[in-house]
Structure formats: C-alpha cells, structure tokens
C-alpha positions, 0 to 999 in steps of 0.5 A: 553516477546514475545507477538504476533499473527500473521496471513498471508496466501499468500505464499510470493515468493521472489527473481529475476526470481522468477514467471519463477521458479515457474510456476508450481504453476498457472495450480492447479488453472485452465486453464484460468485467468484474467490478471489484470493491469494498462496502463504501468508498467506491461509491462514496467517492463517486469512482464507482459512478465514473467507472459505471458511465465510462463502461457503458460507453463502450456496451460493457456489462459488468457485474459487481462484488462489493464484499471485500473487507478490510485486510482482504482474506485469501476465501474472499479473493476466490469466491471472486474470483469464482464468479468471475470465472463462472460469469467468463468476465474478459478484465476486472476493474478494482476500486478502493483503498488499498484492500480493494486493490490488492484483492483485485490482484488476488482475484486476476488469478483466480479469474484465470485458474480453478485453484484451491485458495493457497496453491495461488502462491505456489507460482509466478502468475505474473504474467498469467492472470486475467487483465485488470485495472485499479482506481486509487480512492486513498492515498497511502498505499500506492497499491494502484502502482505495485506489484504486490498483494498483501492478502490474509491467510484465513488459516492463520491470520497471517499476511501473506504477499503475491507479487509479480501482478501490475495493472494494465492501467491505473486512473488516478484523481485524488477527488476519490479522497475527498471524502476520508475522514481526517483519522483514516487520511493520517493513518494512510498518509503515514503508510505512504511516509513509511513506503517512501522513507523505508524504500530510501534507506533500502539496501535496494534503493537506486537513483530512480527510487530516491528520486520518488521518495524524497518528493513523497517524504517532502509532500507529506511532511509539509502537509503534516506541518501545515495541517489546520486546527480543526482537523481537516485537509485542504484540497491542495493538501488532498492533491499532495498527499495523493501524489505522495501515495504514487510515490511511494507506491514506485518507491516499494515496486523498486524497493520492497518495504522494511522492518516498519511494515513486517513487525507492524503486520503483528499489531494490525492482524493481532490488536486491529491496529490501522495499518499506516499507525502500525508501521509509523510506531517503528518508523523514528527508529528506523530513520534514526538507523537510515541516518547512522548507517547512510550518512551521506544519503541522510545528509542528502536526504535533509538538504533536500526537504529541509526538516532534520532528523529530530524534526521528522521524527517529531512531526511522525510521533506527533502524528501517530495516534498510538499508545503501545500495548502490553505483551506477554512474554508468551506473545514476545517469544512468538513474535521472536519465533515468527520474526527468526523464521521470516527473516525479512529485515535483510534489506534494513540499513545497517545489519538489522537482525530479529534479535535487533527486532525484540530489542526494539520490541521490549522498549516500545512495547510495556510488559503485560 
C-alpha cells in the first residue's frame, strides 16, 4: 500500500550547463544579489563563473561574500546577511559544499530582518526570508535540496540547525565535483550514505523516501566497489556519487537524520573531524540495528542492491579513514549529559536510548 506525504518546493534543475539554460530564472527576482561562497570551491569548480555570465544577462549586480568557513559560524551568517540588508540585494545565490549552502539559508534571514544573531532560532522563517538560490559543487550533503541549516553557534561550539528554508530553485551539474580531491570526494560520499541509510531505517520514512535512499545506497556502494587503484574518481562515478547526494538530501527532507549525525557533531566540532568521517564511524552500528529491529525493510533492502549486511558494513569501514580517539571519563560524562538533554535519537530503529549512545561510546572509543 502506498504510504507518503512528501513536501518539496525548491524546483530541482538537474543537468550539465543547467544554470546558463536557465538564466532566465534570476531577473523575476530582482536586480541585485548576494553571492554567497566559501574561499575556494565556487571558483575552482567554474560555478562562480557561470553564476557571474548567467547574472549579467540579465543586468543584475551582484556583490560577493566569500568568508564562509568550514562549519559555517552564526557571526558570519549576520555579518552577511547585514550586508545584504544594508546593500537592499532583492535574492542570494549560495554556491559551495554544504557550508556555503547551509549559510546562505542562514543569512536569507538575516537578509530580511536586523536580529541579534540567536534570536534567528526564536521563529519559523520558513516562509519569511529573502528568496535564494543554492548550486551544489559537492556531493554529500544534499543541502542544495533540504530544508535545513546546521550552523555553529560561536557561544558554545555547538551545532544548532534552522529548519523550514527551501530554495527557490537549486542548479545541480556534477562537473562543479570535478575538482575535489579523493579524501574529501569519500568523506562526503560517505555523509550522502549516511542520509540515505539513516533515513531508510528512520521511524519516519515512508514509500517516497525509500524510494531515494535505496537508489543513493545503491550508487554509492557500487562506486566504492569499483573505485581504482590510483585513488581517483571517474566521471561516470562523479555523475553517480552527485545523483546520490540529491538523494539523500530528499531522504532527510522526509526524514530527518539519526544517531550516526548527532553523536558524530562531538568529533567534528570537539577533534575537527570531516563530518561525512564523523557520521561513517557510527554507521555499521546503525544498519546492524536497521536490520535487527526492520527485518522485512532489511530484507527488501538487500533484494534490492544486492550487497548484504556484512558487505555493506565491510565496504563502510574500509572506507573510512578513522582511528577512534581516547576519552576521558570527564569528556564520556559530558557527552552522556549533552546526549540525555538533546534526546534526539527518538526516531533510530528499535528504542535507541543515550544510555544505548554511551554503551556504543565505550566500545569504539579507547579510554584516555
């Protein structure tokens, strides 16, 4: 029986050259943007570029803020979106990875509204924001597709997400990947199997999102099957890994993300672990309970792309690069003090509890 409710406004333009064909989208919003990127990869991957042709087609100044940092901080998401407020820009453009990205949601509200930074989480902005558009240059975080904003909180470190802030439109050509180096491509690839596998054993997956992460896992895993011995990607294998990205970036629209995302936040923002790494140490773990607690979905799960559960977790660890840190028993009474306070593991399989969370703490992470 078909069982959905699916929800996703942003107009998803897939294809090479897809921003020149459709620069005739931009001028209905205005005659002046906000360009909003990190330091490298919107110029490296020639997406600035494009972006810069398509806008001056259709006479649109534009002004650019290229100071987003990795895991993007709430300060530089309102220094943004100040300038834009103060230069009166009618859309904002994002390009990057997934901090770009997510930034450019951040600052849409910032755009709109002189607000100290915090108080951007005391509302729904969802359909109170300055419009924007988003181009994906890295396949893994599907951020181009999501609702979502993870940003860093400068008072504590911690990641906090905004939610509720589609895109207009997103323009997604995998050439933008073309020029990602094989450690980060993996990092990232392995965040996009996480958002597909989390979502499908998801208490609140339906027909529609499964639909998408069993295509996601699929492309993944036969990439990482396939991959060659000199560490680089093809560019049918760039194609895959881009297509599994917006997979999985509809999965977690749908669906939300699991344990293998929030207890992994600790070793990005704690040990500056890459975050696709940080989510791939919990992830055998957490297909070894998708497939205890949803036998049938497991089942259907394995029919489907034809790997078994010991494959798949064999191909993940393979893959991720990642030697556990020692903690402290001081560090363990924090996590289990910040884990208890979140309660965020509601919608794991099975009744996943953050006494469940130390327990997998103390087996993969050696005592300091």
């Amino acid at each position: 029986m078909l069982d959905l409710t699916y929800h996703m406004p942003t107009n998803i333009i897939y294809g090479t050259g897809c921003i020149q064909k459709n620069a005739s989208l931009f001028p209905a919003f205005g005659k002046k943007c906000l360009i909003v990127t990190g330091k490298n990869s919107a110029k490296a991957s020639g997406a600035l570029d494009d972006v810069l042709q398509a806008l001056a087609l259709g006479q649109i100044e534009s002004i650019i803020f290229d100071e987003v940092e990795q895991n993007p901080l709430l300060s530089t998401c309102k220094r943004a979106g100040d300038l834009a407020r103060e230069n009166k820009v009618d859309f904002i453009i994002g390009i990057g990875g997934g901090s770009p990205l997510d930034a450019t949601k951040a600052i849409s509200i910032f755009a709109k509204y002189d607000l100290r930074a915090e108080e951007a989480y005391n509302q729904d902005h969802s359909k109170d924001h300055v419009p924007f558009f988003l181009v994906g240059t890295t396949a893994g975080t599907g951020s181009e597709v999501t609702p979502y904003a993870v940003i860093t909180v400068d008072r504590d470190g911690r990641k906090r997400s905004l939610k509720g802030l589609f895109a207009e439109a997103c323009f997604c050509d995998y050439r933008y990947t073309l020029s990602l180096n094989y450690a980060f491509s993996v990092s990232t690839a392995l965040d996009a199997l996480s958002h597909c596998i989390e979502g499908y054993f998801c208490n609140r997956a339906d027909t529609m999102s499964d639909l998408f992460a069993v295509q996601g896992i699929q492309l993944i895993l036969d990439v990482f099957t396939n991959l060659s011995p000199d560490q680089t990607f093809t560019e049918k294998q760039r194609q895959k890994l881009y297509a599994a990205s917006i997979y999985g970036g509809l999965v977690i629209t749908k669906t939300g993300t699991s344990f293998c995302h929030s207890m992994g936040y600790f070793l990005t923002e704690d040990h500056h672990v890459p975050h696709g790494i940080a989510c791939a140490v919990y992830l055998p773990d957490y297909l070894r309970r998708g497939f205890d607690f949803e036998t049938k979905k497991a089942d259907l799960l394995t029919y489907e792309i034809d790997y078994t559960l010991s494959e798949i977790c064999n191909i993940i660890e393979n893959m991720t690069d990642y030697t556990p840190v020692a903690l402290s028993e001081a560090e363990r009474e924090e996590l289990c003090e910040r884990w208890t306070a979140d309660n965020k593991f509601g919608s794991a399989p099975g009744d996943f509890t953050p006494a469940d969370a130390m327990e997998l703490v103390d087996r993969i992470f050696p005592k300091a």
